[in-house]
TORPAKE-15814 format. One line per field, with one value per residue: x, y, z of N, C-alpha, C in turn. Coordinates in pm, 1 decimal, decimal comma. Atoms other than C-alpha are relative to their C-alpha. Layout:
N
nc1 <- X|...
nc2 <- Y|...
nc3 <- Z|...
cac1 <- X|...
cac2 <- Y|...
cac3 <- Z|...
cc1 <- X|...
cc2 <- Y|...
cc3 <- Z|...
end
This chain:
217
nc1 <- 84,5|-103,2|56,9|-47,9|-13,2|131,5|-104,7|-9,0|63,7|-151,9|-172,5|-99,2|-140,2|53,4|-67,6|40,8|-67,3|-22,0|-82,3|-67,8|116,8|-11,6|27,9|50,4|71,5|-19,4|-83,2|69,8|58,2|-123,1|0,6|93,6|-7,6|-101,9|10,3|121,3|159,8|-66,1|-43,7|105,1|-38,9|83,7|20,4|20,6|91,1|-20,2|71,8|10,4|-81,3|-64,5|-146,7|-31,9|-7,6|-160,7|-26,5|35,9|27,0|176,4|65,8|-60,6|60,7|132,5|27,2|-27,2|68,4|-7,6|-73,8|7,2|126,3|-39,6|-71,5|26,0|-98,0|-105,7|19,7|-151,3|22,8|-57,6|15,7|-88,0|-19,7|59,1|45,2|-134,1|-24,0|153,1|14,4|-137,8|48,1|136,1|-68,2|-28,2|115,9|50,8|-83,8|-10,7|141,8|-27,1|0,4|-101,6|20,7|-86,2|-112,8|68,8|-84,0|2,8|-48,5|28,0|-117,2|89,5|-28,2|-111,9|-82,1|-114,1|-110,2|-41,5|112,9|32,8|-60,7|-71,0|110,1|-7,8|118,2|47,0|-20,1|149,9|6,4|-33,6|148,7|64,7|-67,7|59,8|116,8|-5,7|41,5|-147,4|-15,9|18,2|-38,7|-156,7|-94,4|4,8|-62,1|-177,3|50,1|83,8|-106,9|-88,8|102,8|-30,4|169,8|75,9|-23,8|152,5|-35,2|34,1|-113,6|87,0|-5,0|12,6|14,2|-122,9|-48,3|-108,0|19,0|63,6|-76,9|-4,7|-64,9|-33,2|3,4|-51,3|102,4|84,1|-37,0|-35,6|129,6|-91,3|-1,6|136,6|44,0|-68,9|28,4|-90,7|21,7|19,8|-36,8|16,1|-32,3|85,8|18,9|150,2|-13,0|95,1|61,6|-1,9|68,4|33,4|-61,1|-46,6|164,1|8,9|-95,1|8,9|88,5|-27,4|-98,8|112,0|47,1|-67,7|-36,4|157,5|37,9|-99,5|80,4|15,4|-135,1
nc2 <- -119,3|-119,7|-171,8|-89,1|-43,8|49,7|15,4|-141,5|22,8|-104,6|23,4|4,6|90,4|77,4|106,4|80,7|-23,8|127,7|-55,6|119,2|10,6|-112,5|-118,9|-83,0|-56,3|-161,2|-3,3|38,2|-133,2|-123,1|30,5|-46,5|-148,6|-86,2|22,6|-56,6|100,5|87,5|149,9|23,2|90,8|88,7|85,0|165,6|34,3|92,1|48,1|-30,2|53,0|78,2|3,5|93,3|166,9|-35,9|67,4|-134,5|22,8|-21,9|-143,7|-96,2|63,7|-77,5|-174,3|0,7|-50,6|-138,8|-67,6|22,2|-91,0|-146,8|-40,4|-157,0|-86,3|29,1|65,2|66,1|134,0|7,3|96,9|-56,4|98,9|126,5|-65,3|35,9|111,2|60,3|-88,0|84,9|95,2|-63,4|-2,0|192,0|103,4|-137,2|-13,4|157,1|41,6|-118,5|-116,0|-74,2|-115,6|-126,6|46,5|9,9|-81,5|69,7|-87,2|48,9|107,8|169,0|71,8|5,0|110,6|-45,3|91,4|71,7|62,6|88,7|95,2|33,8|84,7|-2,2|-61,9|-96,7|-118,7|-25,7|-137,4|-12,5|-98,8|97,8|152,0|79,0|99,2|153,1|3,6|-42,6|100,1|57,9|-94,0|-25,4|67,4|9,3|-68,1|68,0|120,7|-38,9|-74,7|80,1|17,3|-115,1|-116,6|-53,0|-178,4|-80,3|-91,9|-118,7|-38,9|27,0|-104,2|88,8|-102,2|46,8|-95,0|-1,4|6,0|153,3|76,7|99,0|-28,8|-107,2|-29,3|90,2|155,8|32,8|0,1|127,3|16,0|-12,7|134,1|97,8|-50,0|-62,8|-126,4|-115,6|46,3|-139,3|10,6|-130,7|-0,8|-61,5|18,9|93,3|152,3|23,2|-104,5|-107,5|14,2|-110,9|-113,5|-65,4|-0,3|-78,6|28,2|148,0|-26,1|-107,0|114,1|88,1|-69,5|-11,9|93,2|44,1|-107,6|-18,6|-131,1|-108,1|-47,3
nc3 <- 0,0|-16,1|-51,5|75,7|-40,3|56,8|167,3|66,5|154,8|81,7|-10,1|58,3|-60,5|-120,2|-81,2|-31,6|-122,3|-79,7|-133,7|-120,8|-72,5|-97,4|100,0|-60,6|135,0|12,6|87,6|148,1|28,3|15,6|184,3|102,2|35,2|84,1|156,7|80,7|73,8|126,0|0,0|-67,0|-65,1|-36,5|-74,8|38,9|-152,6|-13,9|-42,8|-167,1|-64,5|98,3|27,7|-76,7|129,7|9,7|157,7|107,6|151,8|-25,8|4,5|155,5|77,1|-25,7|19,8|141,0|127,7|-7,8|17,0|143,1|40,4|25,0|139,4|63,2|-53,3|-24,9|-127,8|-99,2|-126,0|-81,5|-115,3|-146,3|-83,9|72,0|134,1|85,3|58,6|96,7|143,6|104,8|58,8|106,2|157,0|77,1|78,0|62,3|94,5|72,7|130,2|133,6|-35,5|-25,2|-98,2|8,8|-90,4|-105,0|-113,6|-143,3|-100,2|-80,2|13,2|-26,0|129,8|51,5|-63,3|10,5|37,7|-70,3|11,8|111,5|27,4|-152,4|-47,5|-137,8|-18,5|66,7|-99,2|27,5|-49,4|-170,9|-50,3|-55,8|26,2|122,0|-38,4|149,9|151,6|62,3|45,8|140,0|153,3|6,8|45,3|172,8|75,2|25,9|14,5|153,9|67,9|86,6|141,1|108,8|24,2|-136,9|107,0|30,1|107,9|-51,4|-63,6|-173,8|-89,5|-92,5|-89,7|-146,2|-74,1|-10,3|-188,8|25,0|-79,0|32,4|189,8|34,4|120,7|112,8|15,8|107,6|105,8|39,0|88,2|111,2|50,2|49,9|122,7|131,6|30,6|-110,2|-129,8|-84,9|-133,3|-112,1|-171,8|-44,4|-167,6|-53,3|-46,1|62,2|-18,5|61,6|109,0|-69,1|-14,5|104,6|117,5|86,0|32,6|58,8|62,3|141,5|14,8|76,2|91,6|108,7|80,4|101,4|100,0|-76,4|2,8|130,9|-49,4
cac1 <- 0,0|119,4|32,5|86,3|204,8|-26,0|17,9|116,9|-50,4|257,9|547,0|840,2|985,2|864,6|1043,3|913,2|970,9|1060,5|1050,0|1239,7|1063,4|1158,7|1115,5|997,5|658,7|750,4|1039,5|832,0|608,1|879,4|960,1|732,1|670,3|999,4|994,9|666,7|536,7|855,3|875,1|590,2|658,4|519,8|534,7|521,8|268,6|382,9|156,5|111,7|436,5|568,9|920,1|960,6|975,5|1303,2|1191,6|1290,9|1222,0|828,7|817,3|978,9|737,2|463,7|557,3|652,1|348,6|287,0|580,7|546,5|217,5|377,9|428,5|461,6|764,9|1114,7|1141,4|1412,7|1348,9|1440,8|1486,0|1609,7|1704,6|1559,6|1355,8|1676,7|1724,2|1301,0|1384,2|1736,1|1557,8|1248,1|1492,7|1673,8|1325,8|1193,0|1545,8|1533,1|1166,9|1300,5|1213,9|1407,0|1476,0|1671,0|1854,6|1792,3|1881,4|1970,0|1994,7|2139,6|2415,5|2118,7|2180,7|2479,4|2677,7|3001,1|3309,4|3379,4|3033,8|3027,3|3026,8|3107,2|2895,3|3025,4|2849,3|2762,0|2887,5|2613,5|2560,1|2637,0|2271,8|2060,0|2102,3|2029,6|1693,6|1614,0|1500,3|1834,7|1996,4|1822,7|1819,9|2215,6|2263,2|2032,5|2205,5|2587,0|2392,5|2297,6|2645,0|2844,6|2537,4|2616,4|2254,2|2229,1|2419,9|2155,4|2250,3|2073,0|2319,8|2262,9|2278,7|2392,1|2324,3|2579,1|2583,7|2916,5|2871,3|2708,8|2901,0|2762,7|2920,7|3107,5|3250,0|3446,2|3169,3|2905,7|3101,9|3094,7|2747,5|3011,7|3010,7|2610,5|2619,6|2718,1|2607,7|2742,3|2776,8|2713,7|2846,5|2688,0|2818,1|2569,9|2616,6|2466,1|2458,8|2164,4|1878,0|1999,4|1707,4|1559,5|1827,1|1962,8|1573,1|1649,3|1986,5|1937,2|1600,6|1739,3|2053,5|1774,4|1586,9|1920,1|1979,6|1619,3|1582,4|1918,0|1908,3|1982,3|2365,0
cac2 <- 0,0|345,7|644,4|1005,6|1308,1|1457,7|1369,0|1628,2|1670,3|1931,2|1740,0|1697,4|1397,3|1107,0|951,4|704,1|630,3|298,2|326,7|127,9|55,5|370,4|616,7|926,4|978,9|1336,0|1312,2|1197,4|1477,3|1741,7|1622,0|1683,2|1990,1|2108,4|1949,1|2062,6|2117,2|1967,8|1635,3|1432,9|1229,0|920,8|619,4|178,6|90,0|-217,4|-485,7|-475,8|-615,0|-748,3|-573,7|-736,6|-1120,0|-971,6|-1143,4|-880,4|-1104,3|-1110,6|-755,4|-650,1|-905,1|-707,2|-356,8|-448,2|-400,4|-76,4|75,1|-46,8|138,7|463,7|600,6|909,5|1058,8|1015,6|769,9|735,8|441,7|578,3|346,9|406,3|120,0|-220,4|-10,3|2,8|-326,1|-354,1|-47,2|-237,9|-548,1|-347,3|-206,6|-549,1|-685,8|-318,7|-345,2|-743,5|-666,6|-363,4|-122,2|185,1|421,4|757,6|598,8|493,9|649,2|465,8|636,9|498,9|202,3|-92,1|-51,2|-123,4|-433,2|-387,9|-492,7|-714,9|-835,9|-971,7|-1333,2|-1342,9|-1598,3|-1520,7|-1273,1|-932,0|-614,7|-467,3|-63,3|73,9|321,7|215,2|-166,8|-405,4|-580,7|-923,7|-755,4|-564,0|-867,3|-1068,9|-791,2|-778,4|-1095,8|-1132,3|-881,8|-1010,7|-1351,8|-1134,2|-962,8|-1215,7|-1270,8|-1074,2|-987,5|-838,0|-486,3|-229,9|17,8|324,7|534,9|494,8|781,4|693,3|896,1|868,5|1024,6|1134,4|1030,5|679,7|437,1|173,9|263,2|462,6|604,4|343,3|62,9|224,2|263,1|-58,2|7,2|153,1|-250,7|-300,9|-69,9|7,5|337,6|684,4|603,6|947,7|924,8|1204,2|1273,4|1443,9|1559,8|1326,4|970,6|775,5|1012,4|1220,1|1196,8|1418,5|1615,9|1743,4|1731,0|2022,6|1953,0|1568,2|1669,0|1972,5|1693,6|1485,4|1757,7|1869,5|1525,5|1453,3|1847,8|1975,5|2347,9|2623,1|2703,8
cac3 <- 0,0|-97,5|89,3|-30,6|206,7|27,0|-362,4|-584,7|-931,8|-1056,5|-915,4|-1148,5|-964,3|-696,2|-414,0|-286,0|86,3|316,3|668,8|928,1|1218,4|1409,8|1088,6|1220,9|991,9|1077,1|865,3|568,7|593,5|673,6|308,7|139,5|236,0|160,5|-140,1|-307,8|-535,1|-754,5|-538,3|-445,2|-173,5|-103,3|149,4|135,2|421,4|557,5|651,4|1063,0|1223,1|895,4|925,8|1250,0|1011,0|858,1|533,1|288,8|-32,5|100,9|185,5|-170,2|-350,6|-171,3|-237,3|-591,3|-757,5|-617,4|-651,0|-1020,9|-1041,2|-1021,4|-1367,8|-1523,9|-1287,0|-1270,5|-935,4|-664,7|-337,6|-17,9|276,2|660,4|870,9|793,1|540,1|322,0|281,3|130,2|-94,5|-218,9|-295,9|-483,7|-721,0|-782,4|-860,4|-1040,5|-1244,3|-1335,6|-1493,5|-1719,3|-1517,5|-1441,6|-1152,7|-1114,9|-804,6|-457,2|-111,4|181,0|521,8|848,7|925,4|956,8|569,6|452,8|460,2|620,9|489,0|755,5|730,4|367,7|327,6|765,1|938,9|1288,2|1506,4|1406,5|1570,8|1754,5|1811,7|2162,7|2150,8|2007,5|2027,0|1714,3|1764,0|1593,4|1275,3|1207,6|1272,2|1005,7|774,8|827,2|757,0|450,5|305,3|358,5|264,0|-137,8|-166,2|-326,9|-567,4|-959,7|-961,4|-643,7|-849,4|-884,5|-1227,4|-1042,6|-889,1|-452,2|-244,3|79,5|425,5|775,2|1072,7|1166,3|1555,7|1470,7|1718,4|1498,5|1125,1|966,8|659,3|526,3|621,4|440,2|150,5|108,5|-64,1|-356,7|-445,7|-516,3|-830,2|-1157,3|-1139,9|-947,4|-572,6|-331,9|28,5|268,8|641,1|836,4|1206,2|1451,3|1557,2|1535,1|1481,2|1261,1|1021,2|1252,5|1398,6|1065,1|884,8|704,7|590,2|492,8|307,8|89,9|42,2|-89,6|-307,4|-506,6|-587,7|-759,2|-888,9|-890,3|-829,8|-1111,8|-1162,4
cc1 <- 87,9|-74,6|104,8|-2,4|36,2|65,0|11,1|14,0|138,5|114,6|63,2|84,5|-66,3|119,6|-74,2|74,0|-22,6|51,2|47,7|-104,6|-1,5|-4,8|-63,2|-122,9|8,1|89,6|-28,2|-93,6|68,0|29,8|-39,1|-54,9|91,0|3,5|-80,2|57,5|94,4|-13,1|-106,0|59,6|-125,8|62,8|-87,6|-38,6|-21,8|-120,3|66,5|117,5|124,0|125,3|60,6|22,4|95,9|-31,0|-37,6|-39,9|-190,2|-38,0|18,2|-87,8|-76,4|-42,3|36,7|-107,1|-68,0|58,8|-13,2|-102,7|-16,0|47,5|-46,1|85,0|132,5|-12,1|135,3|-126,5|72,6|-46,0|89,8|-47,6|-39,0|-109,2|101,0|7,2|-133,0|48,7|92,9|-61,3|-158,1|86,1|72,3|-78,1|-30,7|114,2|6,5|-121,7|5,1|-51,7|124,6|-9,9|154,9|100,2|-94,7|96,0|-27,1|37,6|22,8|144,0|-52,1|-15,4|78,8|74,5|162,5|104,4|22,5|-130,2|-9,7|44,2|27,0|-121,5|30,8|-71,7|20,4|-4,0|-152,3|57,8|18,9|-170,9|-51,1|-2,7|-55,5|-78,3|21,9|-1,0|123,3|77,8|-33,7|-7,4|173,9|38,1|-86,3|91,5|157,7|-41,6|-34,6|123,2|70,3|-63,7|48,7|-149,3|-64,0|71,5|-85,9|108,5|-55,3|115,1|-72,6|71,1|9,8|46,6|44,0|-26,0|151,9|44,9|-75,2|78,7|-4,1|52,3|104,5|87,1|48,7|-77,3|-99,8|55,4|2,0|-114,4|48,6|-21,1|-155,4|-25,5|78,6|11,5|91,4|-39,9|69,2|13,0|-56,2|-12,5|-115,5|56,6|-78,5|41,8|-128,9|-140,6|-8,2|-79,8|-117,7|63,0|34,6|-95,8|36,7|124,5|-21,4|-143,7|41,6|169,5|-104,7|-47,9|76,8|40,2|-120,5|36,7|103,7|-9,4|124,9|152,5|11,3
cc2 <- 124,0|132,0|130,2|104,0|177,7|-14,8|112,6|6,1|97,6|-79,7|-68,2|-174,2|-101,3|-86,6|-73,7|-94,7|-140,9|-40,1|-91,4|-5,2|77,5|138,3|104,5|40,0|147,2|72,4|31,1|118,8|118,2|10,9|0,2|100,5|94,9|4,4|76,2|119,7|-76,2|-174,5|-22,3|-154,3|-141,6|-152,7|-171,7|35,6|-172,1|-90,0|-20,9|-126,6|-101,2|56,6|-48,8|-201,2|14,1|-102,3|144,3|-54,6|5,9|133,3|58,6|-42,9|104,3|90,1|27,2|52,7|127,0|92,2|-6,6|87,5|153,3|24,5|136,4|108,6|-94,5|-67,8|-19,2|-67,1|104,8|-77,3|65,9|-142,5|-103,4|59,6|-22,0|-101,2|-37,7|100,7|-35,7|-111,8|14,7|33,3|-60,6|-9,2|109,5|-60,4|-126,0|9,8|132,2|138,5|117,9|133,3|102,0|-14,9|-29,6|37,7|-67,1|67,5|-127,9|-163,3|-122,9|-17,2|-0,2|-108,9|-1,9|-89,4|-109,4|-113,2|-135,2|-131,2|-43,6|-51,8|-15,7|131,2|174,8|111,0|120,4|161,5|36,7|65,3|25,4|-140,4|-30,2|-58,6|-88,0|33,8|36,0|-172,3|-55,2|70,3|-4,1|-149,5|-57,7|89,4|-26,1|-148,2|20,9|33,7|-55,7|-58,4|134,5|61,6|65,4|198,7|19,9|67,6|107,4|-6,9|-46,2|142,7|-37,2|131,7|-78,3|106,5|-17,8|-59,1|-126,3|-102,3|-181,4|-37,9|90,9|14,4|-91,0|-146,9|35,1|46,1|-130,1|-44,2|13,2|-146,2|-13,3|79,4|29,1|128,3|104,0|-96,5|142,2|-65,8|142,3|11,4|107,2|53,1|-66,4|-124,8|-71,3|69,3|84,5|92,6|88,0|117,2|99,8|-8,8|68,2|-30,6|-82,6|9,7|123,0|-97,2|-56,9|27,2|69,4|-119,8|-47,7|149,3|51,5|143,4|60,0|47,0|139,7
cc3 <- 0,0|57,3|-59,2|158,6|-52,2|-164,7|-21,8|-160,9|-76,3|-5,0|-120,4|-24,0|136,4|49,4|90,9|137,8|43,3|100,9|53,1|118,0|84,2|-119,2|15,0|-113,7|-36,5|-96,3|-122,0|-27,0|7,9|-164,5|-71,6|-31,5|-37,3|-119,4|-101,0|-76,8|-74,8|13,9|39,1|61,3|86,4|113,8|-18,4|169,2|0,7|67,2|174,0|34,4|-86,2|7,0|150,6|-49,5|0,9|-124,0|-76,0|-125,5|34,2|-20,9|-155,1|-71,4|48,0|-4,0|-125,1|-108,9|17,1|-45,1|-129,8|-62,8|-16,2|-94,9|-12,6|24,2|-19,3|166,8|65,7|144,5|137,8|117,3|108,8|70,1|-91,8|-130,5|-137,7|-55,0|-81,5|-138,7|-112,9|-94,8|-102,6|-120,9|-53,3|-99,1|-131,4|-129,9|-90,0|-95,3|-88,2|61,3|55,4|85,6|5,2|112,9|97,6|123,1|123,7|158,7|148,8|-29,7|-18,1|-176,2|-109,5|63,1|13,5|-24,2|80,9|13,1|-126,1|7,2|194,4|68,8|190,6|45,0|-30,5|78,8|47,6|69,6|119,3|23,4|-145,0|-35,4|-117,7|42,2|-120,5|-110,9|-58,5|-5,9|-134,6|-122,3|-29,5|-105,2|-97,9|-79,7|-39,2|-43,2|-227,1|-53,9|-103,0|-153,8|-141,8|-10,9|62,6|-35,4|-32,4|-146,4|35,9|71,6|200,4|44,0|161,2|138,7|120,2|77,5|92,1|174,4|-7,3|75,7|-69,2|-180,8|15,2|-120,8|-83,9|11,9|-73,7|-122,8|-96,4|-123,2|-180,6|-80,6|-72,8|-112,8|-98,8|-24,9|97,8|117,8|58,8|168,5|51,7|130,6|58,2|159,4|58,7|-4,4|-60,3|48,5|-62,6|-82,6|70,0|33,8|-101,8|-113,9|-123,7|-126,7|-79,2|-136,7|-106,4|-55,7|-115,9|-127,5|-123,4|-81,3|-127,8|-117,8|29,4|-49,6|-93,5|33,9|-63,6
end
């Protein structure tokens, strides 16, 4: 199910949103109002307790034909936390059936598999604040479980969002995202730990809005 915050019959450009299970909806609407009228921002409404599972090939099957149903704009995926990993595996699937997106933007360390991660079947460094619950977990280790796969490379560029104070990442682990594409790969440090996606709203959201509509030189 896709919800709109609110649609927008003008916009230019749709991103298309994928929360984690702490995703501030405040965020998502902050965004949209900055955005407007160019971006119209929209939201995957997960079925009740389904990103607690930690099956991302279910959730992606299930937000597939939605997301598919959006035509007519240029489209970027953004995901935060275990979100991330549904919006990665949407534009897999999106890209395997000929479809094509303008990139996707991952925010947050719960998505990105770190070097030390890929391919590593021992246990899984966990955050000091706030801890990894089960779902990170199994999102972690589907994801170091896809890496070594050739079809798990997206061809949209990724956009990828850090906070510089994160105790559980950092710059050269989510770089590691550099590997899942063919396309550009965008690193952006933020102030802030985890949270940021609040603390630095304004910041991370006009970040966001030059990358879709990039402003007038």
């Amino acid at each position: 199910m896709i919800v709109g915050f609110p649609r927008r019959p003008g916009a230019r450009a749709r991103l298309v949103c994928f929360p984690g299970s702490e995703s501030p909806e405040e965020f998502h609407r902050a965004a949209s109002r900055m955005m407007a009228p160019e971006v119209e921002v929209l939201a995957v409404k997960f079925p009740h307790d389904a990103l607690a599972e930690g099956d991302v090939r279910a959730l992606a099957v299930h937000a597939l034909p939605s997301v598919r149903s959006l035509t007519g704009l240029p489209m970027r995926l953004f995901g935060h936390g275990p979100g991330a990993f549904v919006a990665f595996e949407v534009a897999r699937l999106l890209e395997a059936k000929g479809g094509v997106l303008e990139g996707l933007i991952v925010a947050c360390d719960d998505a990105r598999p770190a070097c030390d991660e890929i391919g590593y079947k021992g246990p899984i460094r966990r955050r000091s604040s706030p801890p990894l619950d089960h779902y990170d977990l199994a999102y972690l280790r589907w994801f170091s479980q896809q890496t070594g796969k050739p079809e798990t490379t997206l061809t949209c560029p990724i956009l990828a969002l850090i906070g510089d104070d994160d105790p559980g990442t950092s710059i050269e682990r989510m770089s590691a995202l550099r590997q899942r594409t063919s396309g550009e790969f965008v690193l952006e440090v933020f102030g802030g730990g985890p949270g940021f996606l609040e603390s630095c709203a304004a910041t991370v959201v006009t970040t966001i809005r030059d990358r879709i509509i990039p402003p007038p030189t």
